[in-house]
C-alpha positions as CSV (number, residue, x, y, z in Angstrom):
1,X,0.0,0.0,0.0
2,X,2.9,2.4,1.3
3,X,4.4,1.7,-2.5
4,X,1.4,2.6,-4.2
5,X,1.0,5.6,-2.5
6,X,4.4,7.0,-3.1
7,X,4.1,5.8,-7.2
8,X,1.3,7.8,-7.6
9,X,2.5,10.5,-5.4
10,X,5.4,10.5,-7.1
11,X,3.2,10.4,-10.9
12,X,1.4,13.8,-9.6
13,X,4.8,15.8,-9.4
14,X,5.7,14.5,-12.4
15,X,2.6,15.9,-14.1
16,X,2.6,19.3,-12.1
17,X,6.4,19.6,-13.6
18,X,5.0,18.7,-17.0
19,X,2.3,20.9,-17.4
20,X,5.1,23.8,-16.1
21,X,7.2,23.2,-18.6
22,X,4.3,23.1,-21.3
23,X,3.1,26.7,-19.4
24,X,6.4,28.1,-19.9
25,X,6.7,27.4,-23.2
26,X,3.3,28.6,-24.3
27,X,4.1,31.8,-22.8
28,X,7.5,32.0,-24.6
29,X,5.7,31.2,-27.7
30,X,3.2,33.7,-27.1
31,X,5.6,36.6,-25.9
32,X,7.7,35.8,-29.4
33,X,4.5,36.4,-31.6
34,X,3.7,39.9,-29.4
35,X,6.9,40.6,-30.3
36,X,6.4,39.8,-34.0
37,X,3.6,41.5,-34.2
38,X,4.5,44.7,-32.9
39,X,7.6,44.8,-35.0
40,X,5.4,44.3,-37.9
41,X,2.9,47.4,-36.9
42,X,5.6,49.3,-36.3
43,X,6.4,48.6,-39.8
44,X,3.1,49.2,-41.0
45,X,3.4,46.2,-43.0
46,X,0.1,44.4,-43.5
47,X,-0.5,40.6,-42.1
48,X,-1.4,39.6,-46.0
49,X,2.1,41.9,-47.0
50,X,4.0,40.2,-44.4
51,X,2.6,36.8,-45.1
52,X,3.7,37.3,-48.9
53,X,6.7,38.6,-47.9
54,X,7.6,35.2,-45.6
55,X,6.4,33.0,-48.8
56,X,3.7,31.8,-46.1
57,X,-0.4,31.1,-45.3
58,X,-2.1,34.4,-43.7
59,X,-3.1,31.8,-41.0
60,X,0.1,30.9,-40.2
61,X,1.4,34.0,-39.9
62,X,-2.1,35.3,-37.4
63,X,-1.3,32.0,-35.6
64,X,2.7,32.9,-35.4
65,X,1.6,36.0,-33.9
66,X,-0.7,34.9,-31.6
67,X,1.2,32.0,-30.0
68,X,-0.8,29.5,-31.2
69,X,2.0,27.1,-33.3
70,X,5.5,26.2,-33.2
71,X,7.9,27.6,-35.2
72,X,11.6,26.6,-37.0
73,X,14.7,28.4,-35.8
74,X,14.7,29.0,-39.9
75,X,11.4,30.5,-39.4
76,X,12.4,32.9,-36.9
77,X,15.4,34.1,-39.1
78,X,13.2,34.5,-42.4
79,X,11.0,36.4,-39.8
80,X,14.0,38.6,-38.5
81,X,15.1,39.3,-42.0
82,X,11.3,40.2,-43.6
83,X,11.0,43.0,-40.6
84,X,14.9,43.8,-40.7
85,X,15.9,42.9,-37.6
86,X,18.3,41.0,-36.0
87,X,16.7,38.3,-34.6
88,X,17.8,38.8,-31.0
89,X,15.3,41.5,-31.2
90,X,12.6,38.9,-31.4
91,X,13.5,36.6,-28.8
């Protein structure tokens, strides 16, 4: 019983450490598209003028910005390079 207990004590901490590490990187993906999409305003470049810019879906680039997808280092420099930036600007 004593056993059982700590397996499944030990499978709750596991999860709670999970589900941290999945929070933190939603919120890193999320700050990067803020990011993206302020540089981009700033710009006053279009989401459709970006997107054709990038050679990518409008979608993908609303979803980029929003924090909603995972992205390719090579992604992030085609990104850094359409806004002309360095791409320590971005992350």
């Amino acid at each position: 019983m004593l056993f059982i207990r700590f397996y499944l004590n030990l499978k709750f901490h596991q999860a709670i450490i999970y589900d941290r590490i999945m929070l933190n990187k939603n919120e890193i993906l999320i700050k990067i598209g803020l990011k993206i999409r302020r540089l981009r305003e700033s710009k006053n470049v279009s989401i459709q003028d970006f997107a054709d810019k990038l050679d990518m879906e409008y979608n993908n680039v609303i979803r980029i910005e929003k924090g909603r997808t995972n992205f390719t280092v090579g992604t992030l420099v085609k990104i850094a390079n359409a806004l002309e930036v360095d791409l320590k600007e971005i992350i």
